[in-house]
DONU-247811 format. One line per field, with one value per residue: residue in one letter; x negated, z, y of N, C-alpha, C in turn. Coordinates in pm, 1 decimal. Example, Ala and Ser with C-alpha at 12.3 -4.5 7.8 and 13.67 -1.06 7.14 Angstrom:
r	[A	S]
n.east	[-1319.0	-1285.0]
n.up	[780.0	708.0]
n.north	[-569.0	-225.0]
ca.east	[-1230.0	-1367.0]
ca.up	[780.0	714.0]
ca.north	[-450.0	-106.0]
c.east	[-1320.0	-1290.0]
c.up	[780.0	787.0]
c.north	[-330.0	3.0]
This chain:
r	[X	X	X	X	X	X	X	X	X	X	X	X	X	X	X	X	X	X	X	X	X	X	X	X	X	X	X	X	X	X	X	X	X	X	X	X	X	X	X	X	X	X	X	X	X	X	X	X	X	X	X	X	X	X	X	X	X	X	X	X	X	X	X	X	X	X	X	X	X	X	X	X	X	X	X	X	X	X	X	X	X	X	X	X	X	X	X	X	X	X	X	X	X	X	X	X	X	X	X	X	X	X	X	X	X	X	X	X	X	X	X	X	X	X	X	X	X	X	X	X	X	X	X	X	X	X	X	X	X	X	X	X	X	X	X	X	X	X	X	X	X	X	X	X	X	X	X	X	X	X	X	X	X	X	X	X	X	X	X	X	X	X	X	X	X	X	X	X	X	X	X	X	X	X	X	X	X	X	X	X	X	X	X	X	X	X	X	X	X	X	X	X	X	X	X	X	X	X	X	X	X	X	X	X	X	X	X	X	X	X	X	X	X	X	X	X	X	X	X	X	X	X	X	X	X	X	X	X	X	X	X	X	X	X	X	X	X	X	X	X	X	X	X	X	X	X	X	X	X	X]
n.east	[-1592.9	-1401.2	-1195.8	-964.1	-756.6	-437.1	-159.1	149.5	453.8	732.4	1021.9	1100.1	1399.8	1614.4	1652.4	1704.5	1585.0	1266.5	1307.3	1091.1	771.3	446.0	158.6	-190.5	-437.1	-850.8	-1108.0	-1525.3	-1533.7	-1692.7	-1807.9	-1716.1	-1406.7	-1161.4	-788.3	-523.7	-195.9	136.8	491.5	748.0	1124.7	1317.0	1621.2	1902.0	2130.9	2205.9	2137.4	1815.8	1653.3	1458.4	1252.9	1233.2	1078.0	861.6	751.1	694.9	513.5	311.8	261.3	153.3	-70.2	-194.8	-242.7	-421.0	-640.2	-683.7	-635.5	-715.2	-981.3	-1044.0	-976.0	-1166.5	-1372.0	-1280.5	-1231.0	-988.9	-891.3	-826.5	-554.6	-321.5	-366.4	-369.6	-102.8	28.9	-35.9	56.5	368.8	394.2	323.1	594.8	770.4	715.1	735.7	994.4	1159.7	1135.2	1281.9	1512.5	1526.6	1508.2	1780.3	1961.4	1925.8	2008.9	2198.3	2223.7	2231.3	2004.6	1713.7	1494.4	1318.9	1073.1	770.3	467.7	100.3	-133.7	-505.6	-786.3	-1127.6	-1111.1	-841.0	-447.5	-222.5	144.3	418.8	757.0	1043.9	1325.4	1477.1	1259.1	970.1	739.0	494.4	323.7	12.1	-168.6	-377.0	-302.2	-41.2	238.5	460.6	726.0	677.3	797.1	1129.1	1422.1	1628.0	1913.1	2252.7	2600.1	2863.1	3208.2	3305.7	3536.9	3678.1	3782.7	4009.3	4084.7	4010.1	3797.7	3487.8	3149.3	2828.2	2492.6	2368.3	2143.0	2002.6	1823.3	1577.1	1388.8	1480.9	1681.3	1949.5	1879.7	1533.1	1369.2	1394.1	1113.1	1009.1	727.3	439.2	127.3	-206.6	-488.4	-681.2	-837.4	-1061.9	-925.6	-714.4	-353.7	-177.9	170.2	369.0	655.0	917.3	1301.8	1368.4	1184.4	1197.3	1422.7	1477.2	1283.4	1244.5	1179.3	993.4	832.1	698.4	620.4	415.1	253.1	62.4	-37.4	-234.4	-572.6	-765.7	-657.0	-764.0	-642.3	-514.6	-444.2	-290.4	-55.4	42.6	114.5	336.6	482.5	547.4	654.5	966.4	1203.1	1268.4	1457.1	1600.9	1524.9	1672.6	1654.2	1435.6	1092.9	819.9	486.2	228.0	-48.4	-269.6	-593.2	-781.9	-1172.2	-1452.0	-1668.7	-1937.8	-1985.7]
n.up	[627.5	610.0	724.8	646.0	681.8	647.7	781.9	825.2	935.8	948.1	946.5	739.9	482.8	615.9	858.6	1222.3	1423.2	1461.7	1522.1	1510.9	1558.2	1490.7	1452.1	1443.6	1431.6	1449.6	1489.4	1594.6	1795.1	2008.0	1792.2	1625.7	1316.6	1451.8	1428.0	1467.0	1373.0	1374.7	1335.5	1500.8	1484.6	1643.5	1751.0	1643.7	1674.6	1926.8	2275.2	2361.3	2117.2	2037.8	2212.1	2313.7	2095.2	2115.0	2329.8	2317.2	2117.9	2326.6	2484.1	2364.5	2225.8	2476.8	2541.8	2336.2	2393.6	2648.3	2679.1	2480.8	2452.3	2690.6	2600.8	2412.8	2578.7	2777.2	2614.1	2473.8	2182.4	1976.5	1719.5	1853.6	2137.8	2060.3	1962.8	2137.5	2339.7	2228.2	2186.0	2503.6	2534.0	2374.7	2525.5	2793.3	2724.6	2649.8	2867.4	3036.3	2858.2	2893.6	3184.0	3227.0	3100.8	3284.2	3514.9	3389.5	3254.2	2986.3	2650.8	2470.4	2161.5	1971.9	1663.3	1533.0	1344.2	1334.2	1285.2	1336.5	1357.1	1305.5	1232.1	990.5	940.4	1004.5	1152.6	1239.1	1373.4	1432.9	1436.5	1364.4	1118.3	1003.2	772.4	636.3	350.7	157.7	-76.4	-228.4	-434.0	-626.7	-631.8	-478.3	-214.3	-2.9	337.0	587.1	697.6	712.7	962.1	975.1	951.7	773.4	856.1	876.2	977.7	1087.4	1046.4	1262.1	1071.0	1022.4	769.4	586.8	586.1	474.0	716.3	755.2	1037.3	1268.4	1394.1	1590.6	1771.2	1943.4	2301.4	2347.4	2563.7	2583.1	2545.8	2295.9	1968.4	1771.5	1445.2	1273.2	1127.1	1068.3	878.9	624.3	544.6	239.9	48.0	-118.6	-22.7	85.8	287.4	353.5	595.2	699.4	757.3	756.1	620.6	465.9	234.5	157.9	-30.0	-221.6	-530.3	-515.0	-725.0	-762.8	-509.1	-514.5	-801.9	-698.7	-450.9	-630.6	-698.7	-706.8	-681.9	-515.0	-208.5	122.3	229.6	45.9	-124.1	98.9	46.3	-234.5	-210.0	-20.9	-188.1	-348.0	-339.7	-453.8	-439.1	-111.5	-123.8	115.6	359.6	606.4	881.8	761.4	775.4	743.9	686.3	539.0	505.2	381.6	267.4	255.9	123.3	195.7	415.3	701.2]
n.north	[492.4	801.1	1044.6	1274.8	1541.3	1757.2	1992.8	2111.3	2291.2	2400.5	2654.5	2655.7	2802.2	2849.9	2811.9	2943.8	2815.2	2596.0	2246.9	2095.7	1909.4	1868.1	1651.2	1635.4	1501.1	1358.4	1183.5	1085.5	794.4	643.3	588.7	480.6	548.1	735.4	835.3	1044.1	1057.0	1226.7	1300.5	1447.5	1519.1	1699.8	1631.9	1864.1	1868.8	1796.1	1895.0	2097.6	2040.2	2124.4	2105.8	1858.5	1749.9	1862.2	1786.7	1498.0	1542.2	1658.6	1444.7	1274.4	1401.9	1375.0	1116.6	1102.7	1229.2	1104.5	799.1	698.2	709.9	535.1	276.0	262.9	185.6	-19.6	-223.2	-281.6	-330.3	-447.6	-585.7	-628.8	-524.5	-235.2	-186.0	-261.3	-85.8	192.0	144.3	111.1	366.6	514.8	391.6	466.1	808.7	818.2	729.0	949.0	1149.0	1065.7	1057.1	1345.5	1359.2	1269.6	1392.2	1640.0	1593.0	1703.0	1565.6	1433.0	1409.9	1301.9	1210.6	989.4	912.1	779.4	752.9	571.1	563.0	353.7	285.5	83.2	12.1	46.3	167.3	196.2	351.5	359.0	561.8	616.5	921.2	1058.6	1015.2	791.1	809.2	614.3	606.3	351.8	213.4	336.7	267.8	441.7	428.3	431.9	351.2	348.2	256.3	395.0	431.5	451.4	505.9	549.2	775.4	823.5	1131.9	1374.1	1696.4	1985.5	2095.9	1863.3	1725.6	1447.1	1377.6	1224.0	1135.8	1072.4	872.1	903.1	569.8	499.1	626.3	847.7	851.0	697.3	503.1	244.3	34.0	141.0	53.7	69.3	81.6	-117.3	-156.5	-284.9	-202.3	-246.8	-14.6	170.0	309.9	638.3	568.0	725.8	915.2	1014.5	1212.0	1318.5	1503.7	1532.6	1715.2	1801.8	1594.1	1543.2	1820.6	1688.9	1503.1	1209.6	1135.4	1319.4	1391.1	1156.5	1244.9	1441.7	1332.4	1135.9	1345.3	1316.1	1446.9	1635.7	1809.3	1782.5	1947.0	2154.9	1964.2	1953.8	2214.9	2216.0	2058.9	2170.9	2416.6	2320.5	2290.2	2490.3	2800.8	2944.4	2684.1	2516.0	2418.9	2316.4	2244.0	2219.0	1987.6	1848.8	1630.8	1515.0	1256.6	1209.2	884.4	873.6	750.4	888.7	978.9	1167.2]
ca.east	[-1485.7	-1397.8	-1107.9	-926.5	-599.6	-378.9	-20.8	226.7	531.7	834.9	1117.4	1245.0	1467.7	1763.9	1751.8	1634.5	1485.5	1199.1	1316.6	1015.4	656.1	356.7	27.2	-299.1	-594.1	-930.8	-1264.2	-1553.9	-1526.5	-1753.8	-1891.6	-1606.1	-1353.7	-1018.8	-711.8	-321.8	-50.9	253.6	598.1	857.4	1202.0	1434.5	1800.4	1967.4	2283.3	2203.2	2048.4	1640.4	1579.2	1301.9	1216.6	1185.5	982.8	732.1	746.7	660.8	360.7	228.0	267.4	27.0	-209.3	-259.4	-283.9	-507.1	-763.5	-733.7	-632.6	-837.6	-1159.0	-1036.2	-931.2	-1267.4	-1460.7	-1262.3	-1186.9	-870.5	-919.5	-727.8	-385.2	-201.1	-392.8	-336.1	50.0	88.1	-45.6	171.6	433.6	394.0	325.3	662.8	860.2	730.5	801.6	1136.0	1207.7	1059.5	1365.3	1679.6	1561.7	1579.1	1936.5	2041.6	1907.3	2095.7	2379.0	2193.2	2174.7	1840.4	1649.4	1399.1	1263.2	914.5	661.9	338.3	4.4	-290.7	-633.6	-899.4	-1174.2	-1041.9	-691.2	-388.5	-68.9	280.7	530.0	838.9	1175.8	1478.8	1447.2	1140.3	926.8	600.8	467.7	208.7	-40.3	-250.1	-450.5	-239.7	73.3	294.3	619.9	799.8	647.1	899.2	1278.9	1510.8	1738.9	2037.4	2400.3	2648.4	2935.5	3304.2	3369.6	3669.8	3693.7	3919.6	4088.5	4176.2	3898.6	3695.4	3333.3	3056.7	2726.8	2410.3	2417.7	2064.9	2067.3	1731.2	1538.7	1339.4	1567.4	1832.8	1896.4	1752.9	1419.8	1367.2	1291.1	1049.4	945.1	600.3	371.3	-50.4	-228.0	-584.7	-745.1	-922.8	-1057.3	-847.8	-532.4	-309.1	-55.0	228.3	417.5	735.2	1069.7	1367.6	1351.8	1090.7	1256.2	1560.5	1455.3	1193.7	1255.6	1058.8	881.4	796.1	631.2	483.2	313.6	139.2	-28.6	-174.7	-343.7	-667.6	-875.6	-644.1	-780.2	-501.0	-450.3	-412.7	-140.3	57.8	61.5	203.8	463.7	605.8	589.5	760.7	1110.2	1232.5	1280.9	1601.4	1622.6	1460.4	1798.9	1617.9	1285.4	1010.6	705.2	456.8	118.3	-127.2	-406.4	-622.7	-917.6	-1251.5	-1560.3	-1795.6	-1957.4	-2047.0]
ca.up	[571.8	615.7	715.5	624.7	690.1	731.2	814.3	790.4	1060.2	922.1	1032.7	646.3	424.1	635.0	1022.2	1287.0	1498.1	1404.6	1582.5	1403.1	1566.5	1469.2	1549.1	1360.1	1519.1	1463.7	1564.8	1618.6	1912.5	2044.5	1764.2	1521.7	1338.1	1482.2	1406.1	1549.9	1325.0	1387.8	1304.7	1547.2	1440.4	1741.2	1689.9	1633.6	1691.1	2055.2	2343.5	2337.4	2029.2	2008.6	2348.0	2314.8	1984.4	2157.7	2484.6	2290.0	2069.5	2393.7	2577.1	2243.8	2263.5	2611.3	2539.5	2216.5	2476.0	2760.4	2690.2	2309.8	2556.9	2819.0	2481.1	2405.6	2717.3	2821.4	2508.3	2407.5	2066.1	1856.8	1705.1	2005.9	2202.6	1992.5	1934.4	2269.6	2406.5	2171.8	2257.0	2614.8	2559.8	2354.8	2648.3	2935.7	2714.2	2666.8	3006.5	3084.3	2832.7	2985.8	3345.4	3189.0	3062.7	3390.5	3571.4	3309.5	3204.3	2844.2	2586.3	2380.5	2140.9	1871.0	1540.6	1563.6	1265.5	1377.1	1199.8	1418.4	1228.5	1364.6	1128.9	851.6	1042.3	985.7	1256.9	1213.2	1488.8	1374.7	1465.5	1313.9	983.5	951.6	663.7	605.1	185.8	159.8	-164.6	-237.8	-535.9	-724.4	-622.9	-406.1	-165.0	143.4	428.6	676.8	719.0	775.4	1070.0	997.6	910.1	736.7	929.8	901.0	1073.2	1089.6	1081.4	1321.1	1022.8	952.3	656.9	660.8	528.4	577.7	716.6	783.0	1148.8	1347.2	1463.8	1683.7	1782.7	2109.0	2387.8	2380.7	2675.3	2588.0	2483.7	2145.2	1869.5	1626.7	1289.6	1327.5	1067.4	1065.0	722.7	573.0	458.8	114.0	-33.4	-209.5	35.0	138.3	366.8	375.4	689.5	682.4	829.6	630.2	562.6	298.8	132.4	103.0	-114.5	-331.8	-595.2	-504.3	-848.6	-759.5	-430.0	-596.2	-855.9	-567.5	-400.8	-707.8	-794.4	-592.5	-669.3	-410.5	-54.4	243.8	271.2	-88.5	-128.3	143.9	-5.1	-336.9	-127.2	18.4	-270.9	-459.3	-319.9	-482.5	-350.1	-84.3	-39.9	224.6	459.7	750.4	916.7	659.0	814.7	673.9	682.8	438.7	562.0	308.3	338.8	180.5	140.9	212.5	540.1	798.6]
ca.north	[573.5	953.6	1043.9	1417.4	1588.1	1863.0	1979.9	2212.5	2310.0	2535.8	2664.1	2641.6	2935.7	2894.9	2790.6	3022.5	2783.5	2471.1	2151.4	1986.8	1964.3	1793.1	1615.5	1559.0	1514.4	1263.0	1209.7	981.4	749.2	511.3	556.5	438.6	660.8	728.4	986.1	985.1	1184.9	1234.9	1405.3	1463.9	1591.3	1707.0	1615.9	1953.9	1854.9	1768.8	1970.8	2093.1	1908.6	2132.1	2087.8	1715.9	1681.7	1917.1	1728.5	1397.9	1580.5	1691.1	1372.8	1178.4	1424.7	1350.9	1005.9	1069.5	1256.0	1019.7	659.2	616.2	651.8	435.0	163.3	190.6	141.5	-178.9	-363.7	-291.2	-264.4	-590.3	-513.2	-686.5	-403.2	-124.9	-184.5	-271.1	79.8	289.0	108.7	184.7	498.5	566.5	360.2	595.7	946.5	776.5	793.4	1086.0	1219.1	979.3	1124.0	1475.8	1376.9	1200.8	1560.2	1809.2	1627.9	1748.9	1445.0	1482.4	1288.3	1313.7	1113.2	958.5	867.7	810.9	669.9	570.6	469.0	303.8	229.1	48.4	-34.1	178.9	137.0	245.5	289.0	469.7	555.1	717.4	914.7	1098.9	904.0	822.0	755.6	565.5	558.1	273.0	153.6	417.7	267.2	479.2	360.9	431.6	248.9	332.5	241.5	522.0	359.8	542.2	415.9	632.7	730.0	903.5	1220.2	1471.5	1851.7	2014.8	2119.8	1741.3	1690.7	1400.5	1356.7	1117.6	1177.3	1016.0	915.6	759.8	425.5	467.0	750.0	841.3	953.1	604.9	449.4	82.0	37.1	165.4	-62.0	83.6	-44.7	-136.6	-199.2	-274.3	-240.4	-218.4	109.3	151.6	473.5	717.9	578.7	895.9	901.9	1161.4	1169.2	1413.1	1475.7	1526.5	1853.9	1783.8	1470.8	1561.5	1864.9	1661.5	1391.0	1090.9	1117.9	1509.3	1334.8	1083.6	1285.5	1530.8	1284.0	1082.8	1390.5	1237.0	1547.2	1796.4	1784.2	1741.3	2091.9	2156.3	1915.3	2003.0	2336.7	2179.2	1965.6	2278.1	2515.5	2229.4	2310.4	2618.7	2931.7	2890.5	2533.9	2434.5	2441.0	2248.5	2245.3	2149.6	1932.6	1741.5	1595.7	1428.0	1218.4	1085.3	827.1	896.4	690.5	981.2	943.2	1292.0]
c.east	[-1470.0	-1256.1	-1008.7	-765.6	-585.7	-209.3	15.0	388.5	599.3	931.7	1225.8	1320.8	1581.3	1783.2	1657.2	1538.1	1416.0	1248.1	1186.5	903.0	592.2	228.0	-59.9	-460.1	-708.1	-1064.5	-1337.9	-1499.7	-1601.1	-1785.8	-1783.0	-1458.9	-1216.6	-941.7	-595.2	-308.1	51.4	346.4	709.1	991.4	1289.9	1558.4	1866.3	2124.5	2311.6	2093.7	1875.2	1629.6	1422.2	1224.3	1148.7	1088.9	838.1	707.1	626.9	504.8	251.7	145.6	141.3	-23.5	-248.9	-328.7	-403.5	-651.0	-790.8	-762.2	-697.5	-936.5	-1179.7	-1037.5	-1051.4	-1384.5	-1413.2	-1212.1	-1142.6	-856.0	-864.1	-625.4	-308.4	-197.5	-325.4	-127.8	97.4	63.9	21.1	308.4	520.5	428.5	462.4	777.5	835.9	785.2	946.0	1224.6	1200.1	1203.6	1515.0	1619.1	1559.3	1760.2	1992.7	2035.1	2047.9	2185.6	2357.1	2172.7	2079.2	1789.7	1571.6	1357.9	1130.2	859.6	539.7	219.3	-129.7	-375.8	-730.5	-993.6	-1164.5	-920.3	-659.5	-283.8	9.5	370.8	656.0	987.4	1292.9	1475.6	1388.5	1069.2	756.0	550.7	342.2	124.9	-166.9	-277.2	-336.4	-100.0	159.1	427.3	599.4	740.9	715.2	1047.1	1327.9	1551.6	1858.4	2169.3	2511.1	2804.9	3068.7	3294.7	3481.0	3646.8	3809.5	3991.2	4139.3	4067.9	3845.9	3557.1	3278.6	2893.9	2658.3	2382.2	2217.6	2072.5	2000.3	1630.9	1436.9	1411.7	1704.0	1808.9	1825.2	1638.4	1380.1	1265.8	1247.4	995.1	778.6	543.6	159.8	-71.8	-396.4	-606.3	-818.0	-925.2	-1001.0	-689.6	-522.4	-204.0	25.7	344.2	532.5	877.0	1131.5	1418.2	1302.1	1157.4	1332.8	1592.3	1395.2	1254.6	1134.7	961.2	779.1	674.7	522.5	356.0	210.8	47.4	-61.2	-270.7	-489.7	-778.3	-805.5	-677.3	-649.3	-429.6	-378.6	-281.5	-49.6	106.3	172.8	301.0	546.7	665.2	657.5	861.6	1107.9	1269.0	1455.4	1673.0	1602.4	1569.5	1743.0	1475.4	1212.8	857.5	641.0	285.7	69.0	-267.3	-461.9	-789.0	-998.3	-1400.9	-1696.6	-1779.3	-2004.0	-2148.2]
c.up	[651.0	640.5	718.8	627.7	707.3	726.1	830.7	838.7	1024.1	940.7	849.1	608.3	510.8	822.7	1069.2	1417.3	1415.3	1555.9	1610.3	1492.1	1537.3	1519.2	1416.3	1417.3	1491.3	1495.2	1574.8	1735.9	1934.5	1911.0	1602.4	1492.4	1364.8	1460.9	1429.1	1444.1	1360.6	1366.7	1382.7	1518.3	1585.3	1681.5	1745.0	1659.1	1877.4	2124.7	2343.1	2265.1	2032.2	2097.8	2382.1	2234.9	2033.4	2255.5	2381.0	2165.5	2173.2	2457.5	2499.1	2264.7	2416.9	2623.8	2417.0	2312.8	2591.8	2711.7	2589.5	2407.9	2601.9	2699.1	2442.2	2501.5	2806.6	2699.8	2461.7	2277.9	1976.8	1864.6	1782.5	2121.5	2163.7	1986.4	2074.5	2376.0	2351.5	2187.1	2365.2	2591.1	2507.9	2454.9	2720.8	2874.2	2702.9	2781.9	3036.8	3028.4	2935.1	3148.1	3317.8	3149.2	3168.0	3497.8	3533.5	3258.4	3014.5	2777.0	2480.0	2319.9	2018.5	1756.1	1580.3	1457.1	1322.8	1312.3	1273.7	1348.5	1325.9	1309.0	1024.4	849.8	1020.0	1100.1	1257.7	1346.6	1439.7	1407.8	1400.8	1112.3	928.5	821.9	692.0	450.0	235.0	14.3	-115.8	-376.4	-646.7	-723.2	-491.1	-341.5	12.0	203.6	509.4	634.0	801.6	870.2	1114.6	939.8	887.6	801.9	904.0	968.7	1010.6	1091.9	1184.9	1197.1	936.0	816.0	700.4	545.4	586.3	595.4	800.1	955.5	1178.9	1429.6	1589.7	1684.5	1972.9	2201.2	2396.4	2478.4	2699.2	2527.4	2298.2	2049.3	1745.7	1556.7	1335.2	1164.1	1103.9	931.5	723.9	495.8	344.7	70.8	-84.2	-150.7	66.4	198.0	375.8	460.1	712.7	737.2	710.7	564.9	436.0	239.5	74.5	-17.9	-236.0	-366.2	-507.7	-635.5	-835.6	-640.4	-481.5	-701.8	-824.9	-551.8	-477.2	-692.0	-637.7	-566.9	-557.3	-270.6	36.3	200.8	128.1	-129.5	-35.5	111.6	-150.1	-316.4	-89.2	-119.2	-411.2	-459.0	-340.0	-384.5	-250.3	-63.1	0.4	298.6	593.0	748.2	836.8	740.8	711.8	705.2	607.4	534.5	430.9	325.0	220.0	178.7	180.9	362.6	601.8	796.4]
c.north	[703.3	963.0	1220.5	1415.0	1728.9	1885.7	2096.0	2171.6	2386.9	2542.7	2637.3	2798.4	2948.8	2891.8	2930.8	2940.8	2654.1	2386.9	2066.0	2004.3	1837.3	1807.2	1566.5	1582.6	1339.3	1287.4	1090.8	918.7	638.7	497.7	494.7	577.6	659.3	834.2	896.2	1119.6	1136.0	1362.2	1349.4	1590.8	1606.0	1684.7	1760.7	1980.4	1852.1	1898.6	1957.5	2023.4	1954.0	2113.0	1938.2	1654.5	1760.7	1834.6	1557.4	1465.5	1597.9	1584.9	1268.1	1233.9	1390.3	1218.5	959.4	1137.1	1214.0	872.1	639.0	652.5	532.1	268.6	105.1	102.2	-11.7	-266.3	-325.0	-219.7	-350.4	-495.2	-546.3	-524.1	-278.0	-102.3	-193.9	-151.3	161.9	285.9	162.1	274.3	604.9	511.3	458.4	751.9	927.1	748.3	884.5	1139.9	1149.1	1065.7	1284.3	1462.8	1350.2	1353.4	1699.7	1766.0	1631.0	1605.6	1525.4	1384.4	1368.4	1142.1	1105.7	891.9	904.5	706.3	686.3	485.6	387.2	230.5	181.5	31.3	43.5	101.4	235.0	244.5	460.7	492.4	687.4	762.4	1016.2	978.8	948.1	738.1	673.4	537.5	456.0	229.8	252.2	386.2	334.0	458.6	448.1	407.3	261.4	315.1	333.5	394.4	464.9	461.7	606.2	653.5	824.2	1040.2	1336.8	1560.2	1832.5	2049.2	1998.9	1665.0	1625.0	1423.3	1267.6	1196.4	1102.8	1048.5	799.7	648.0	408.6	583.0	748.4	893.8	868.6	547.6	285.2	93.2	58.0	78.6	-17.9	5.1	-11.1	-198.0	-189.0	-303.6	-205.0	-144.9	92.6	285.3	495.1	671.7	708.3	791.0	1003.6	1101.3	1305.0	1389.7	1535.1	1602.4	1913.0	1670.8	1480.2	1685.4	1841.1	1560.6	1301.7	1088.3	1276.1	1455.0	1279.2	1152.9	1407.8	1432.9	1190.2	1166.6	1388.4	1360.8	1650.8	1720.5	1803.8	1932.7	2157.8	2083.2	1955.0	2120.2	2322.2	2108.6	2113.1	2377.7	2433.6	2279.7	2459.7	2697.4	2941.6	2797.1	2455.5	2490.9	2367.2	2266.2	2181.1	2126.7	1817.0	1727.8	1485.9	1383.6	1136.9	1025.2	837.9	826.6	765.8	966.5	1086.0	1240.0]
């Protein structure tokens, strides 16, 4: 199997800064094929969001050009392995932020969808409420769980409203419990992996009927994902990435 992508990072019609950064990167290895995406959303509401969703893109690639070597060269290659190094690897950047907050006083956190392949193998590790779609055999769904809860709040001028609050995210102080899924690849799967910048502007049927169309390459669709949302309402950072798998071999 083949595996193609691409992605797209915007600041959106309305903010002045992107919270949002992303990761897509694959390659042979040992000989087998592997690729990491990911979409991190900073929490905007809190200090450096953007600061943190970059911090945690940087901190995977480091681990997508050190430790996938090291994974291959001693074994660690079962799904016990695999889940159990990502894992890790989102425990230690999750410190890394709590001893920035315990330093500055600053609370910080970020959203995490991430989709690591490994030959026919797909792995999920996800937190907060970025999303990732998933098509298969022509049927398209969710695969992640927002982890948000809806919650009261007040104006100073006495008004209340509700608004979607996260339950779990990178940057809490107990060990963060992402949704986890492992699944089996099959040609013509896609994956679209997006924060909620893009969702919240598109129908789910507007989604869905992008990534049937099996003939646009990655880049191509994400192009028709963004220029979906009319002109002006994209009010938040718009990210996204398509990976889809292809039976053609390099």
């Amino acid at each position: 199997m083949r595996i193609i992508s691409d992605g797209i990072c915007e600041t959106g019609d309305r903010r002045e800064n992107n919270q949002d950064h992303i990761l897509y990167v694959n390659r042979k290895e040992a000989g087998h094929e592997t690729g990491l995406f990911l979409v991190a959303d900073g929490m905007g509401g809190l200090a450096c969001g953007m600061e943190t969703s970059g911090y945690i893109v940087q901190e995977f690639l480091r681990w997508w050009e050190q430790d996938v070597s090291w994974m291959f060269a001693y074994g660690k290659t079962s799904d016990e392995d695999i889940l159990e190094l990502l894992d890790q690897e989102i425990w230690d950047i999750n410190q890394e932020i709590l001893k920035f907050t315990r330093e500055t006083g600053q609370r910080t956190g970020s959203t995490l969808s991430l989709l690591f392949v490994l030959d026919e193998k797909y792995y999920i590790k996800h937190l907060g409420d970025s999303r990732i779609y998933y098509s298969h055999s022509g049927q398209i769904r969710q695969i992640t769980e927002d982890q948000t809860t809806v919650q009261k709040v007040r104006r100073r001028n006495g008004e209340e409203y509700y608004k979607s609050v996260l339950t779990m995210c990178v940057g809490i102080p107990e060990r963060p419990k992402a949704y986890t899924t492992v699944g089996t690849l099959a040609p013509e799967d896609c994956f679209l992996l997006c924060s909620d910048g893009l969702y919240k502007c598109l129908k789910f049927e507007r989604i869905q009927e992008i990534l049937q169309a099996i003939d646009l390459n990655p880049e191509e669709t994400v192009w028709k994902l963004r220029h979906a949302i009319p002109d002006g309402d994209a009010l938040d950072n718009v990210s996204a990435i398509v990976v889809r798998v292809s039976e053609e071999c390099e």
